[in-house]
N, CA, C and O of each residue as an XYZ file, in Angstrom:
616
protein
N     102.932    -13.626     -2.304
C     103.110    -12.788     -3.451
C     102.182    -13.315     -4.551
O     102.035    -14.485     -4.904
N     101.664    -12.352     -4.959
C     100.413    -12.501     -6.178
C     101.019    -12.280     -7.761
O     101.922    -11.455     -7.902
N     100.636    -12.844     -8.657
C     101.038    -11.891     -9.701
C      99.987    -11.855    -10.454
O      98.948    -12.357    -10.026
N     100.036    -11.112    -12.041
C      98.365    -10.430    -12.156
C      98.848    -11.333    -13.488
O      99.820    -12.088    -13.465
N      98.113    -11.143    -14.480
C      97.405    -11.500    -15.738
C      97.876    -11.312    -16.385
O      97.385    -11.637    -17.466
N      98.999    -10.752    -16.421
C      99.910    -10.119    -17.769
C     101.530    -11.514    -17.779
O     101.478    -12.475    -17.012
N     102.524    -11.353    -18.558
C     103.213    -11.982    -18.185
C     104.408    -11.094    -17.414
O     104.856    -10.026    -17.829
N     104.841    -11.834    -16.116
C     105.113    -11.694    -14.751
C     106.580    -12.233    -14.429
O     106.545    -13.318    -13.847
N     107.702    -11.799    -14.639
C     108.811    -12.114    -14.278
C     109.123    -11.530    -12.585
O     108.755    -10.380    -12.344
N     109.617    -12.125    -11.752
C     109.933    -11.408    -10.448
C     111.473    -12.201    -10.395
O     111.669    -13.369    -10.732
N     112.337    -11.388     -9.962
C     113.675    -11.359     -9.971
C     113.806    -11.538     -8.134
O     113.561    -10.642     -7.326
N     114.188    -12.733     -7.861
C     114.023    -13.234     -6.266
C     116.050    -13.318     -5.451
O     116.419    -13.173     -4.286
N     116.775    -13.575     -6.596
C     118.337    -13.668     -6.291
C     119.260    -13.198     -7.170
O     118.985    -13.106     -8.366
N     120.585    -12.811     -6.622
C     121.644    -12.422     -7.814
C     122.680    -13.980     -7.494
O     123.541    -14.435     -8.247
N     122.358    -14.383     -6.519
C     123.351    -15.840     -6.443
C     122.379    -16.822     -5.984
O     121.327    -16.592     -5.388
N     123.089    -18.468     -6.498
C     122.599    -19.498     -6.493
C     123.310    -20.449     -6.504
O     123.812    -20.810     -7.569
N     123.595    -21.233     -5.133
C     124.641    -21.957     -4.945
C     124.423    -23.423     -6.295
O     123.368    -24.039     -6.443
N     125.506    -23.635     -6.974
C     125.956    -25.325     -7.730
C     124.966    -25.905     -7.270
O     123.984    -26.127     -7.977
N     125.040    -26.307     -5.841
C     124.033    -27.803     -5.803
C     122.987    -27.156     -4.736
O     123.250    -26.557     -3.693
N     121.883    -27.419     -5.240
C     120.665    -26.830     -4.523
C     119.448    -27.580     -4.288
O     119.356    -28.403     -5.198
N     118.674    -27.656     -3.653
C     117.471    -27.874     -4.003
C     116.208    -27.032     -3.514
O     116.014    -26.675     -2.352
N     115.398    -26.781     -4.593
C     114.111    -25.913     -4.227
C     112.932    -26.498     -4.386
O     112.687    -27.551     -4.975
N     112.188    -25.751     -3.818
C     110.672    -25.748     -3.808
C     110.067    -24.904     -3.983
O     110.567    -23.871     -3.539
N     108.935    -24.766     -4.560
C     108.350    -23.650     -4.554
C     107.018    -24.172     -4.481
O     106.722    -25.126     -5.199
N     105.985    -23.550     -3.523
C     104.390    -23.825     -3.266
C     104.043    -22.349     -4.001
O     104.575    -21.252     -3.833
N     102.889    -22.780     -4.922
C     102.250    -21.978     -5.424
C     100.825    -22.651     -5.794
O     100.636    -23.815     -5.439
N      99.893    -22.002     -6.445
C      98.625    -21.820     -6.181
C      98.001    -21.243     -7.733
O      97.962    -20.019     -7.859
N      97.602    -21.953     -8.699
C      97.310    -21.047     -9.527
C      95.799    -20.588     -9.510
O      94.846    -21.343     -9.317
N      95.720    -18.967     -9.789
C      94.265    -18.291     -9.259
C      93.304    -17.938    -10.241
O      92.234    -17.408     -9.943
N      93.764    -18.309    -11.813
C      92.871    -18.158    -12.739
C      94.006    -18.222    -14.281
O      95.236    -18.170    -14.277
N      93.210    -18.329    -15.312
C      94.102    -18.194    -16.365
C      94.293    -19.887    -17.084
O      93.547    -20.750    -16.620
N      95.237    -20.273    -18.134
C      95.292    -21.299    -18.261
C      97.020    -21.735    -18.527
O      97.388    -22.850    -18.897
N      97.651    -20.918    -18.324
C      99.085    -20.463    -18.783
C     100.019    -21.009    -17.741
O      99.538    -21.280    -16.641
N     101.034    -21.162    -17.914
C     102.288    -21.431    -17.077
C     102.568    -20.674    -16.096
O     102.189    -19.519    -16.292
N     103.210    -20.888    -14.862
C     103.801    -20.779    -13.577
C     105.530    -21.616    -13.835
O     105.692    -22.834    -13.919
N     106.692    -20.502    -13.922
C     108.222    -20.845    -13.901
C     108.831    -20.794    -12.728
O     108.387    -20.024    -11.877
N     109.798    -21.483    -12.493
C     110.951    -20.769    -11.804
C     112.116    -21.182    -12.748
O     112.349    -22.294    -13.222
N     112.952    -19.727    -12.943
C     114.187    -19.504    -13.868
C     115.426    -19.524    -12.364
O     115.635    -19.185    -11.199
N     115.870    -20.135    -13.434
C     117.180    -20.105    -12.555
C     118.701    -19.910    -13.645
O     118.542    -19.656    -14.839
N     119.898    -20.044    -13.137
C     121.114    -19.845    -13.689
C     121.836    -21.330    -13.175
O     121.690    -21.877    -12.082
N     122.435    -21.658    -14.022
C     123.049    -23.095    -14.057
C     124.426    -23.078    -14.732
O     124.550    -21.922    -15.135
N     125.260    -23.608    -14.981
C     126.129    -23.964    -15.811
C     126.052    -23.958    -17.055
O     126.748    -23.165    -17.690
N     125.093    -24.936    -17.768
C     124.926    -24.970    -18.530
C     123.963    -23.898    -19.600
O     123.667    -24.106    -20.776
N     123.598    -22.671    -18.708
C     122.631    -21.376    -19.507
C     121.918    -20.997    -18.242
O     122.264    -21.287    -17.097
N     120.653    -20.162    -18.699
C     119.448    -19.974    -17.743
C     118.713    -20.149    -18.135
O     118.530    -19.409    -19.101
N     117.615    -21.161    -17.891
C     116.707    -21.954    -18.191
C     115.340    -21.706    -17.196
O     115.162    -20.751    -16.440
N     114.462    -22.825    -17.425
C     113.145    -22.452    -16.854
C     112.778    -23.517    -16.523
O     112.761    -24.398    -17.384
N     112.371    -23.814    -15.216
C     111.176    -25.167    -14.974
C     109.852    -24.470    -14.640
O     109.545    -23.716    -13.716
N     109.028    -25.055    -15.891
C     107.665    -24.642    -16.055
C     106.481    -25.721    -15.837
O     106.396    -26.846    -16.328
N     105.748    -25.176    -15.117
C     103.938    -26.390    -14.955
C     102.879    -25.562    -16.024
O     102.528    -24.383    -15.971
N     102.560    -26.463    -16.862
C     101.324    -25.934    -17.216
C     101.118    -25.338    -18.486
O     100.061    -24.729    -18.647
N     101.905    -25.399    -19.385
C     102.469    -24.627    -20.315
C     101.625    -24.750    -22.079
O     100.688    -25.500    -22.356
N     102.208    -23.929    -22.871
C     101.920    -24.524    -23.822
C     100.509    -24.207    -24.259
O     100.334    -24.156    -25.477
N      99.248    -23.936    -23.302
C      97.978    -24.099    -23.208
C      97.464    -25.264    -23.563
O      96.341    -25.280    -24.067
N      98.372    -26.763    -23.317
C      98.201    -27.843    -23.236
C      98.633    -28.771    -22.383
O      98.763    -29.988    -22.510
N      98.853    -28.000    -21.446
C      99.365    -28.396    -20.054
C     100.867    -29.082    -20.085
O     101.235    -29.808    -19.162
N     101.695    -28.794    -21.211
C     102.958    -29.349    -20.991
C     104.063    -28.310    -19.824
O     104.120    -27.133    -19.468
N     104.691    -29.385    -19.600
C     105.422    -29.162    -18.369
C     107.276    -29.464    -18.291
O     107.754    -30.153    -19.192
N     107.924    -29.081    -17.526
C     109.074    -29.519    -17.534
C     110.362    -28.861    -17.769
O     110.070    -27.750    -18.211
N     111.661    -28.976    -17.702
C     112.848    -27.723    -18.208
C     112.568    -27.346    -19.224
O     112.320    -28.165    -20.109
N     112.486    -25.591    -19.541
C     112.758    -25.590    -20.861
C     113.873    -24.784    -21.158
O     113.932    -23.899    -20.304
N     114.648    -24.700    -21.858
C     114.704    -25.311    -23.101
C     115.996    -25.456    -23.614
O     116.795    -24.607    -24.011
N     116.079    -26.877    -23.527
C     117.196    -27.772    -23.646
C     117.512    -28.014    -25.264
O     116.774    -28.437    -26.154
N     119.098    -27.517    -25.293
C     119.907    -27.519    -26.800
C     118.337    -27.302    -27.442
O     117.924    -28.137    -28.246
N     117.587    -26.286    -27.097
C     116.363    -25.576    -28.313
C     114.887    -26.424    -27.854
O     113.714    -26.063    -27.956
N     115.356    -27.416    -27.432
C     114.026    -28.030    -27.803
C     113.004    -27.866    -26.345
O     113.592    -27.497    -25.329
N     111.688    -28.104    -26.264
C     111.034    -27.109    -25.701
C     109.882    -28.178    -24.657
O     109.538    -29.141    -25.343
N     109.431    -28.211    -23.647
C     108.692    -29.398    -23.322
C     107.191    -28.897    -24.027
O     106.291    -29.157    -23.227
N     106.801    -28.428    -24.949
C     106.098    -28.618    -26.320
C     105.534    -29.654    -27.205
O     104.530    -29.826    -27.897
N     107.099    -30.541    -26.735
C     107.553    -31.513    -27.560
C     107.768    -32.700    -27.090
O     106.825    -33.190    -26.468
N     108.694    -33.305    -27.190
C     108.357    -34.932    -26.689
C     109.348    -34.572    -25.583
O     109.327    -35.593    -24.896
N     110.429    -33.502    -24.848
C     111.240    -33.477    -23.530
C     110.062    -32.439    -22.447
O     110.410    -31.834    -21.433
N     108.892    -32.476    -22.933
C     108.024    -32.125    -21.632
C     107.288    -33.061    -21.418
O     107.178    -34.065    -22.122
N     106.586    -32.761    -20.195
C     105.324    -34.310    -19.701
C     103.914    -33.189    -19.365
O     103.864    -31.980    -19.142
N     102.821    -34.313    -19.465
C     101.531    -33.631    -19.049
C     100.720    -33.292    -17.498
O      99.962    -33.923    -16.761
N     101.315    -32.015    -17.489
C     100.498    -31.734    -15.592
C      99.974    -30.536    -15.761
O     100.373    -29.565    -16.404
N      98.929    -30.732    -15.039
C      97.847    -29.397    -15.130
C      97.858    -28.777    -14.134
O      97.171    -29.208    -13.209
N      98.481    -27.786    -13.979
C      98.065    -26.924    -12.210
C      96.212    -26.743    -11.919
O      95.427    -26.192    -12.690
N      95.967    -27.223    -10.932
C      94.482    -27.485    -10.953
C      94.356    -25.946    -10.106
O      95.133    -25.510     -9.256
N      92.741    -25.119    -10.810
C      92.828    -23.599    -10.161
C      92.611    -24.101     -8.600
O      92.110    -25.166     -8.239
N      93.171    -22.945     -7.711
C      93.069    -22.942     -6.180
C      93.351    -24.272     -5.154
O      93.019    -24.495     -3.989
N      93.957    -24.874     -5.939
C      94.869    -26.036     -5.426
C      96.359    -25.654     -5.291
O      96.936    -25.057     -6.200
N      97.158    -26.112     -3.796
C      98.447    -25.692     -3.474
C      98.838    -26.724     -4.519
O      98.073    -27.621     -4.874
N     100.571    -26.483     -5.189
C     100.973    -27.337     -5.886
C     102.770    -27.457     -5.323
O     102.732    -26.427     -4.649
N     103.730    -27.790     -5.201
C     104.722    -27.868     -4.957
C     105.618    -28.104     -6.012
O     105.475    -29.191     -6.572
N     106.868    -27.061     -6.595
C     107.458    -27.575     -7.962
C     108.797    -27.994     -7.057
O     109.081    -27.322     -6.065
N     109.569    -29.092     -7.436
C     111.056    -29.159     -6.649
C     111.783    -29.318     -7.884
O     111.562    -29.572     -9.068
N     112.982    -29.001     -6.919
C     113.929    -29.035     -7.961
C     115.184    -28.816     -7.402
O     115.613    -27.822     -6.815
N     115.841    -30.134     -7.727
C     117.508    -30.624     -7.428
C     118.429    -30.386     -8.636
O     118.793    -31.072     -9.591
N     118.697    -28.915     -8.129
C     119.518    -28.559     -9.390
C     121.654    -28.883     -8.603
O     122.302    -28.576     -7.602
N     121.818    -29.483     -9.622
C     123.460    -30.346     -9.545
C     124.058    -29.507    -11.193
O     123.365    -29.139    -12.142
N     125.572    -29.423    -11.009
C     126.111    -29.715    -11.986
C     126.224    -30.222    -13.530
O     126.606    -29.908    -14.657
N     125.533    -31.364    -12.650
C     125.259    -32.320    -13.725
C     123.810    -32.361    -14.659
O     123.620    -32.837    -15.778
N     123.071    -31.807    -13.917
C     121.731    -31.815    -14.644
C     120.694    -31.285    -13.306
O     121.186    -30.608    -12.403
N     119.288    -31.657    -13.296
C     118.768    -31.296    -12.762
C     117.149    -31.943    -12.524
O     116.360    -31.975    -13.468
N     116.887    -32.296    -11.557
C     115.529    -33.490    -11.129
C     114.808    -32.636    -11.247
O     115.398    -31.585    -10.993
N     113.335    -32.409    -11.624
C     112.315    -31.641    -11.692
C     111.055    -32.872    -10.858
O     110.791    -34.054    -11.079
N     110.600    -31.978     -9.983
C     109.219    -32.844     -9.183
C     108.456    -31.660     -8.675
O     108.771    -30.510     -8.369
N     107.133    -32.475     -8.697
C     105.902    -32.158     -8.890
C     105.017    -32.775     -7.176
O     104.836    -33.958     -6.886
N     104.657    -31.682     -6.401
C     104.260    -32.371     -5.628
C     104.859    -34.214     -4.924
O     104.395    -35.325     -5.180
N     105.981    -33.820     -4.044
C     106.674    -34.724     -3.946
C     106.752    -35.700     -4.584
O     106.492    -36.673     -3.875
N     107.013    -36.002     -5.725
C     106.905    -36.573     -6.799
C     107.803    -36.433     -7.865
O     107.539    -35.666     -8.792
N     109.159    -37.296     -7.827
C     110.111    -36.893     -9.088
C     110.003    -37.053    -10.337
O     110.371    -38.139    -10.783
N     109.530    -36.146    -11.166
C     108.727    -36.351    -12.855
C     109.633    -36.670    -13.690
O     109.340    -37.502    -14.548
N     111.162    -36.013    -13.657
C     111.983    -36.160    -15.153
C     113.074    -35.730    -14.737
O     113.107    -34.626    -14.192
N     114.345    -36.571    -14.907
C     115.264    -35.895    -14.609
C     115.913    -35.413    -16.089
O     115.417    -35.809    -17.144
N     117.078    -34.514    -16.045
C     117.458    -33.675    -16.910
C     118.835    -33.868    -17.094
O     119.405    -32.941    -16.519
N     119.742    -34.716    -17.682
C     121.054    -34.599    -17.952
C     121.578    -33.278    -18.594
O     121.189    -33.025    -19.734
N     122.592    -32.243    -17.847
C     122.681    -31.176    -18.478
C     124.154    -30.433    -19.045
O     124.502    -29.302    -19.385
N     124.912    -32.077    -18.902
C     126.423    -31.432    -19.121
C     126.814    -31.829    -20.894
O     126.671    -32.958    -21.363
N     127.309    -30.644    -21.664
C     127.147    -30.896    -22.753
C     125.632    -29.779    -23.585
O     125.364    -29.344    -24.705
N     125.241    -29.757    -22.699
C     124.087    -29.129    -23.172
C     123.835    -27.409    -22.768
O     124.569    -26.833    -21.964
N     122.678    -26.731    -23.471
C     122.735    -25.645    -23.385
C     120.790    -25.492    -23.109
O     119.825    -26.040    -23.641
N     120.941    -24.500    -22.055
C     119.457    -24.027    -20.803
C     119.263    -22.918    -22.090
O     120.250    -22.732    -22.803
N     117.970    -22.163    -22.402
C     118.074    -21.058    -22.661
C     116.444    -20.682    -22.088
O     115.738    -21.623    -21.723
N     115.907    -19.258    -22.036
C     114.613    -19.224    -21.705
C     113.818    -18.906    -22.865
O     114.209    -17.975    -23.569
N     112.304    -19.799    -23.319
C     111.884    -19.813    -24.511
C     111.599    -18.520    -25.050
O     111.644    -17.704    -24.130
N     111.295    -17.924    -26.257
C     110.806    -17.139    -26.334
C     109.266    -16.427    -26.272
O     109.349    -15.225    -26.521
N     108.617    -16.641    -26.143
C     106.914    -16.312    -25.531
C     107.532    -15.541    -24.065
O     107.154    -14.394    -23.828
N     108.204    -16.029    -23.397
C     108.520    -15.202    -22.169
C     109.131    -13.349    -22.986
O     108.737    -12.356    -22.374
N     109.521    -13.248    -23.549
C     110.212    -12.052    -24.277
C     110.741    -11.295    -22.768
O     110.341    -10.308    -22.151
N     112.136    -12.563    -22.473
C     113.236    -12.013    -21.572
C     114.317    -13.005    -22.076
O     114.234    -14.147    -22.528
N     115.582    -11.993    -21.791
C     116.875    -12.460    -21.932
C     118.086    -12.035    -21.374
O     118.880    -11.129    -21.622
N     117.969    -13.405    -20.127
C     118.676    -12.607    -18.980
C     120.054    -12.309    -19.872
O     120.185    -12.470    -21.085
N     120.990    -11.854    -18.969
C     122.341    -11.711    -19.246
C     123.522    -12.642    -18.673
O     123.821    -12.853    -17.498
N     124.016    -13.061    -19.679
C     125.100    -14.448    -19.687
C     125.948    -14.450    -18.190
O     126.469    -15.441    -17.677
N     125.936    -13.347    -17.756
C     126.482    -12.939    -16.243
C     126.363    -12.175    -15.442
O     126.327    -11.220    -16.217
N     126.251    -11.674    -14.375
C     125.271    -11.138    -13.563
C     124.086    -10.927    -13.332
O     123.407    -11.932    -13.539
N     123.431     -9.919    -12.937
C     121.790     -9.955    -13.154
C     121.039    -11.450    -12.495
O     121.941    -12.161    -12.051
N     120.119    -11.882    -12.377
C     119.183    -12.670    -11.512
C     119.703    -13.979    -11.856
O     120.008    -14.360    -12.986
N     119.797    -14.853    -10.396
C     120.040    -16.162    -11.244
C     119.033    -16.804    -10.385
O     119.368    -17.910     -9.960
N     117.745    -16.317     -9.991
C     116.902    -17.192     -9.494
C     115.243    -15.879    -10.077
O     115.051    -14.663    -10.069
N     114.652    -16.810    -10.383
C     113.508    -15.818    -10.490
C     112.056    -16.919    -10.442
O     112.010    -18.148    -10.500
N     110.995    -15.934    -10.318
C     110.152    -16.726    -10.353
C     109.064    -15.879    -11.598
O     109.046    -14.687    -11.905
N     108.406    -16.784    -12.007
C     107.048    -15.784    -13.474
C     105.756    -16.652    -13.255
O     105.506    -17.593    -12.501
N     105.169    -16.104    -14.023
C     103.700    -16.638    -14.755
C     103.575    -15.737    -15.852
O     103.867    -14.547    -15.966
N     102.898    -16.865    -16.911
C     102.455    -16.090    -18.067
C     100.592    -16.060    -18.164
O      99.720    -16.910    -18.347
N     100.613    -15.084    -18.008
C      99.052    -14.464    -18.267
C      98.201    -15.176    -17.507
O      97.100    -15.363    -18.024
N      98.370    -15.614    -16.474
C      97.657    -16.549    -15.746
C      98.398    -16.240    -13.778
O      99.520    -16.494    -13.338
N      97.205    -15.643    -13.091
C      97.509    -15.078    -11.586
C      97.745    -15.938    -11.044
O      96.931    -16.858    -11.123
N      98.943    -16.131    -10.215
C      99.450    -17.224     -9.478
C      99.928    -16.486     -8.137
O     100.487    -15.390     -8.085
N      99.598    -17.301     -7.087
C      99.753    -16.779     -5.636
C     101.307    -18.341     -5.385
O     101.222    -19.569     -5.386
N     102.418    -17.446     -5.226
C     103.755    -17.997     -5.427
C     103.634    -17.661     -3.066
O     103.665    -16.633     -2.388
N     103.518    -19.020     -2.736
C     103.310    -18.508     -1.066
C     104.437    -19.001     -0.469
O     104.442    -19.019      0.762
N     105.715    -19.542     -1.261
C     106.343    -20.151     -0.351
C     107.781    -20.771     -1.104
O     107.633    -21.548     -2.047
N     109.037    -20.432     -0.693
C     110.272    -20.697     -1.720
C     111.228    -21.408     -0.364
O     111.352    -21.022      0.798
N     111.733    -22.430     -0.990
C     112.841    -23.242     -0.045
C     113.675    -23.054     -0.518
O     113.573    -22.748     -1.706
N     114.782    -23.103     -0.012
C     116.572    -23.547     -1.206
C     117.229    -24.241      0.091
O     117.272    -23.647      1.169
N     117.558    -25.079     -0.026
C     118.210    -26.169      0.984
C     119.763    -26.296     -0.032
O     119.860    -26.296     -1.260
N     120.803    -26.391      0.974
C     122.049    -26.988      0.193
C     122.238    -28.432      0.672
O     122.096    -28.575      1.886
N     122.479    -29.343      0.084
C     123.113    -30.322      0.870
C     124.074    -30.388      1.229
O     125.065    -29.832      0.756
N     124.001    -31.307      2.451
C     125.581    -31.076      3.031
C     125.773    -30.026      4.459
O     126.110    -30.370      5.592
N     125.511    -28.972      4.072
C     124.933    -27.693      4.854
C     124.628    -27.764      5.904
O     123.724    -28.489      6.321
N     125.527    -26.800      6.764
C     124.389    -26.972      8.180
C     124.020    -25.647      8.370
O     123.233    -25.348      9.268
């Protein structure tokens, strides 16, 4: 799945089990903008974003407001036409964000509140409607590949 140049929400689930973990391989194909996956949590619906900012910040956003903009994001650049892998061990409790097998930041999330920033100009709904999605903002991203593993699970 491709998406074009504009900003790009795709709505992938209406459920999303508590404890999960994903992946997502994607590919960015031009542009300089962010690649998300939104999800629904406990604590709100939030976003783990690569690339962001147009300063390559990265990371959940956006926790009790604050935005990885700021000092709760880190610096990764999706390099163009390079596969990239985002994971993500979303728990109860918070949620691990990694980067090409690589665990970047984890996220304590009880007590706290997910929301999705505004530059996206979406706002899911507090209940029902998508609790897994995938975007890009203004920047074509070839999204080739989504895991969700439960643990435990057979």
């Amino acid at each position: 799945m491709v998406s074009g140049d504009r900003v790009c929400i795709l709505a992938i689930s209406d459920k999303l089990p508590p404890v999960c973990d994903l992946v997502l391989t994607l590919q960015r194909l031009g542009g300089s903008e962010s690649a998300a996956v939104f999800f629904r949590h406990p604590s709100g619906f939030g976003s783990a974003e690569l690339d962001g900012w147009t300063r390559h910040r990265s990371g959940l956003q956006s926790v009790d407001g604050r935005t990885t903009a700021g000092e709760d994001g880190f610096e990764f650049a999706l390099l163009p036409g390079r596969e990239h892998r985002l994971s993500l061990e979303i728990r109860p409790e918070g949620v691990v964000l990694g980067v090409d097998g690589q665990p970047l930041r984890r996220y304590p999330l009880l007590g706290r509140q997910l929301t999705v920033v505004s530059p996206w100009n979406w706002k899911p709904a507090a209940e029902g409607g998508p609790a897994l999605a995938l975007g890009s903002y203004s920047s074509p991203v070839r999204f080739s590949r989504l895991e969700l593993a439960v643990p435990g699970a057979r």
